[in-house]
Every structure is written in structure tokens, then in C-alpha cells.
C-alpha positions as CSV (number, residue, x, y, z in Angstrom):
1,X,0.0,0.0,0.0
2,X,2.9,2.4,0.5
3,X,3.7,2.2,-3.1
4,X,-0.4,4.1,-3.6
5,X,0.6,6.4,-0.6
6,X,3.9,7.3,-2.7
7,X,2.3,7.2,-5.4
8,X,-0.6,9.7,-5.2
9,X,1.4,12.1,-3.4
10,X,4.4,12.5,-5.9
11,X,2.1,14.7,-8.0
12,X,2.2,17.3,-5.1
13,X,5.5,16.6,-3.5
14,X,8.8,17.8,-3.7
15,X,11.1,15.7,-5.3
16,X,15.3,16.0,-4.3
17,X,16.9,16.5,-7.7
18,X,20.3,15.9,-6.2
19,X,20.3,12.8,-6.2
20,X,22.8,10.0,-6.6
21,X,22.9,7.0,-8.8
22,X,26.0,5.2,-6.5
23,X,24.3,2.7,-3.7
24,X,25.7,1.0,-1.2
25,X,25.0,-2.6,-0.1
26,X,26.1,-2.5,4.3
27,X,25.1,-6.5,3.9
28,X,28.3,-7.0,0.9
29,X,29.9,-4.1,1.6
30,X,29.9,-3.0,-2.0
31,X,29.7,-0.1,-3.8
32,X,27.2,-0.3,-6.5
33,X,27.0,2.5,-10.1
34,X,24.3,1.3,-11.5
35,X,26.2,3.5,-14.2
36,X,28.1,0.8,-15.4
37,X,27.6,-2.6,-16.4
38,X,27.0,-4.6,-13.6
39,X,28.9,-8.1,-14.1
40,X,26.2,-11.3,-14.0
41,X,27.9,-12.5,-10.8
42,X,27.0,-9.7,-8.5
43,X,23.7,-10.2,-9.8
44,X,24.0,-13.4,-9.4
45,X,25.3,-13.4,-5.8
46,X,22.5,-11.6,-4.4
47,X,23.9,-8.7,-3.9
48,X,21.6,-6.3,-5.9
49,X,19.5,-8.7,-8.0
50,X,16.1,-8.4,-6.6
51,X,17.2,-7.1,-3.3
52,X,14.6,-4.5,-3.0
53,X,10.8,-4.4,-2.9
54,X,10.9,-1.0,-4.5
55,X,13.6,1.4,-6.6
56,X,12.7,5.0,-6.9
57,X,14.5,7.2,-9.6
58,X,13.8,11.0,-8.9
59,X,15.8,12.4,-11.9
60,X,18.9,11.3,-12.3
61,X,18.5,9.3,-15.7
62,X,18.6,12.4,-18.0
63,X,22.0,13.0,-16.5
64,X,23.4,9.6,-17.5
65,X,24.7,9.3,-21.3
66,X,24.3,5.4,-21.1
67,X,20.7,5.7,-20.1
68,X,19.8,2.2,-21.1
69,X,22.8,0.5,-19.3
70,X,21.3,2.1,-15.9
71,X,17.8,1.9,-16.0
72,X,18.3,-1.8,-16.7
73,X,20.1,-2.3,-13.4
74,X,17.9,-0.5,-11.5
75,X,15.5,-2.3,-13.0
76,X,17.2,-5.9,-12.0
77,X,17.4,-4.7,-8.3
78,X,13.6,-4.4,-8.2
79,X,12.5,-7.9,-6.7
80,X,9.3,-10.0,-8.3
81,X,6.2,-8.1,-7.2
82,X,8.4,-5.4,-6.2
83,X,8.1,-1.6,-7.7
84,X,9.7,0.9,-10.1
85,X,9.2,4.0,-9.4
86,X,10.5,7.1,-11.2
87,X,10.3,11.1,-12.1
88,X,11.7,12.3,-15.0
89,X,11.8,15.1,-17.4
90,X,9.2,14.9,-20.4
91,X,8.9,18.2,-22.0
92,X,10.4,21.5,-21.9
93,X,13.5,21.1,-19.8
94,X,15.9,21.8,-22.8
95,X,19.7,22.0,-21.2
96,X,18.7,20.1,-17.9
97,X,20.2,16.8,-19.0
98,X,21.5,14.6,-22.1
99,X,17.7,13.4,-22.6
100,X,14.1,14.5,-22.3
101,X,12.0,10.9,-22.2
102,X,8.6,9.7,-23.5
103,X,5.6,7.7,-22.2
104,X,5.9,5.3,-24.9
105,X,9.7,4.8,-24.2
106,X,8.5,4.0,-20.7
107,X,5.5,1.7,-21.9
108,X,7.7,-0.1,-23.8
109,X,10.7,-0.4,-21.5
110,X,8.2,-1.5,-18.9
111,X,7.0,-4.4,-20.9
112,X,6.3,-7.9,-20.2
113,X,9.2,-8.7,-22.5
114,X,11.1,-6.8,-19.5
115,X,9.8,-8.5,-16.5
116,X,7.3,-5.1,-16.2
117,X,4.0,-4.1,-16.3
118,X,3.7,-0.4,-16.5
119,X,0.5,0.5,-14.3
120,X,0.7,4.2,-14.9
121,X,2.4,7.0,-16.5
122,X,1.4,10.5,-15.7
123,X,2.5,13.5,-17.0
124,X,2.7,16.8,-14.8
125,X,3.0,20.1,-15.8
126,X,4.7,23.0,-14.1
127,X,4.6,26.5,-14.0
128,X,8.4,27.0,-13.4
129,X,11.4,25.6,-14.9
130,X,12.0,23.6,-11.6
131,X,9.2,20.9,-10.8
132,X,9.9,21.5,-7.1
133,X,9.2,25.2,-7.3
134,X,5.5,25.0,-8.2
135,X,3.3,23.9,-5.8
136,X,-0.4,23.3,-7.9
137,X,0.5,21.7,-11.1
138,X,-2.0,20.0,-13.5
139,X,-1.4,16.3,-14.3
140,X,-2.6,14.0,-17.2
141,X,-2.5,9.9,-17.0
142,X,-1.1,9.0,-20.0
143,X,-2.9,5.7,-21.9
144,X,0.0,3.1,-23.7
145,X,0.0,4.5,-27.6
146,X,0.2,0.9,-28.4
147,X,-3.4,0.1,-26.9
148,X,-4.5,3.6,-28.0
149,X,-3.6,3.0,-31.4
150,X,-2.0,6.6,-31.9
151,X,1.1,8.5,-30.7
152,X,0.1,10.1,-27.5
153,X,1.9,13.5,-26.8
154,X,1.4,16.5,-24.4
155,X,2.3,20.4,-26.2
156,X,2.5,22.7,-23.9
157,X,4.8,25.7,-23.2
158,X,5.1,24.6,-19.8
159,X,8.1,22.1,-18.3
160,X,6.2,18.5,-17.8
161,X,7.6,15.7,-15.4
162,X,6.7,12.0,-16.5
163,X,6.0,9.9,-13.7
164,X,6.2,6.4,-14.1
165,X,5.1,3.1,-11.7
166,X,5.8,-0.1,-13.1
167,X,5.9,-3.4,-11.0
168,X,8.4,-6.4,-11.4
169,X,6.1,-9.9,-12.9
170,X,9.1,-12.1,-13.8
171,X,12.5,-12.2,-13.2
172,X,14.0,-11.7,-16.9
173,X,17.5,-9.6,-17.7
174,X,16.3,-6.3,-19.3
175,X,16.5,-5.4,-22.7
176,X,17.8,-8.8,-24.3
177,X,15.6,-7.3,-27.6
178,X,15.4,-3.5,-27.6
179,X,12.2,-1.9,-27.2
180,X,10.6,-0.6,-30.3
181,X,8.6,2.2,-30.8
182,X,4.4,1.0,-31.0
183,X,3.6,2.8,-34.3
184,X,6.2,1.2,-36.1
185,X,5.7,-2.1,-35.0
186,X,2.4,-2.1,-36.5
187,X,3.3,0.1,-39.8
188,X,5.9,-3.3,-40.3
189,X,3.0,-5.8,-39.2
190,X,0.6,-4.7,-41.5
191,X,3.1,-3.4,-44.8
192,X,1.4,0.7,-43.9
């Protein structure tokens, strides 16, 4: 339930934008980047793999040039039944960070062929270029462009933060086939 708790609050809270993608195991006494590759045998060992019931990113993935790399070992820390939760930039935050990320990038990451099932994807707008500075914002629940059969996309002059909660159904390593963008799936399923 904390995950709902979390959850419907983020819209309103303020999120720490200084955070830190280096995590620290007191159990192992290992240093973990999810940065960089990590090697199947820390996995393996227990160390990280599936450790915790929940993994909140609060914007540090537009920082990090090898985007995929880390979100898929966050992802792999996030146990069966477990949670994924993140904040990122969406729109509007030109110069903040390598990368300004979709909702069908995260419907797609999130995917059963992942280990995910994406339960929502909002987006939130802002009045100020900094999230954290506006205290009413207006927020939109975004439906999977594959199931809605369009692109789904948000203009607005305003910054928008994604928000993203997936949970873990299956152990599975990330990414073994990259994801692929909806609309072009089916424009190469059906020859259009």
C-alpha cells in the first residue's frame, strides 16, 4: 500500500533533484554504479539482484549518457512483485540533461518482455522551470500509444515531469531485444 501512498502524493510533493545513482550494499559491503555494467555475478550473488521491494528514480536518468545500461540495473534490483518507481523530465527542460524521455519509451521499457508491467504514466505540468518550485500543477494519466492505437503526446509551453510506476512480474534480464517504438511495429506488421 505504501507504493499508492507514494504514489498519489508524488504529483504534489517535492522531489530532491540531487540525487545519486551510487548505492551502497552495508550486507556486501559493496559499492554499486548502476552507471556501469553490472557483471552477471554480483547479480547473481545476491547482492543487488532483486534485493529490494521498491527502486525510486527521482531524476537522475537524463544525467546519464548510457541511459539504457542504468535503467536496466535498476530495473534488475527491483524484486518479483516489487516496484519501479521514477520522475523524469518529459517536456520542456531543454539544457537540464542529455535526454528528455517519453511515455511510450516507458510503456515499452516496462513491458512484459522486460519483467514489467507499466501500471501508470502520468505527466505533470509545471509552471516553473524547476518541478519542485510550483506547488499546484496539473497532471494527465497518459494511456500506452500501443493500446491507443495513436502516438500520444502532451504540447505545452510549460516544463512536464513524467512519472512512471511499473511493477516487477518475472525475473528476466532487461533489454535482451530493444524496445521498439508502438507505431512502427504495427506500420511493419501490417506493410502501412
Amino acid at each position: 500500500e505504501f507504493r499508492r501512498v507514494l504514489f498519489r502524493s508524488s504529483a504534489r510533493a517535492q522531489f530532491n533533484t540531487n540525487a545519486t545513482l551510487i548505492y551502497y550494499d552495508a550486507v556486501s559491503n559493496q559499492t554499486i554504479d548502476p552507471r556501469e555494467p553490472q557483471n552477471d555475478s554480483s547479480f547473481a550473488q545476491g547482492t543487488i539482484m532483486a534485493l529490494f521491494d521498491a527502486v525510486i528514480e527521482s531524476g537522475s536518468l537524463e544525467h546519464v549518457f548510457n541511459f539504457p545500461v542504468a535503467l536496466g540495473s535498476l530495473m534488475r534490483m527491483v524484486r518479483v512483485g516489487g516496484w519501479m518507481l521514477m520522475s523524469t523530465p518529459a517536456n520542456n527542460y531543454c539544457g537540464h540533461g542529455f535526454y528528455q524521455f517519453t511515455p511510450e519509451l516507458m510503456y515499452r521499457v516496462f513491458s512484459e518482455a522486460n519483467g514489467f508491467k507499466t501500471e501508470r504514466v502520468m505527466l505533470v505540468e509545471s509552471t516553473y522551470s524547476s518541478a519542485e518550485l510550483t506547488s499546484n500543477r496539473t497532471a494527465y494519466e497518459v494511456l500506452d500509444p500501443a493500446k491507443a492505437g495513436i502516438r500520444v503526446g502532451l504540447v505545452t509551453s510549460r516544463p512536464v515531469t513524467m512519472i512512471v510506476e511499473a511493477v516487477n512480474t518475472r525475473s528476466v534480464r532487461p533489454f535482451e531485444s530493444p524496445p521498439l517504438q508502438s507505431d512502427y511495429v504495427q506500420a511493419w506488421r501490417t506493410g502501412k
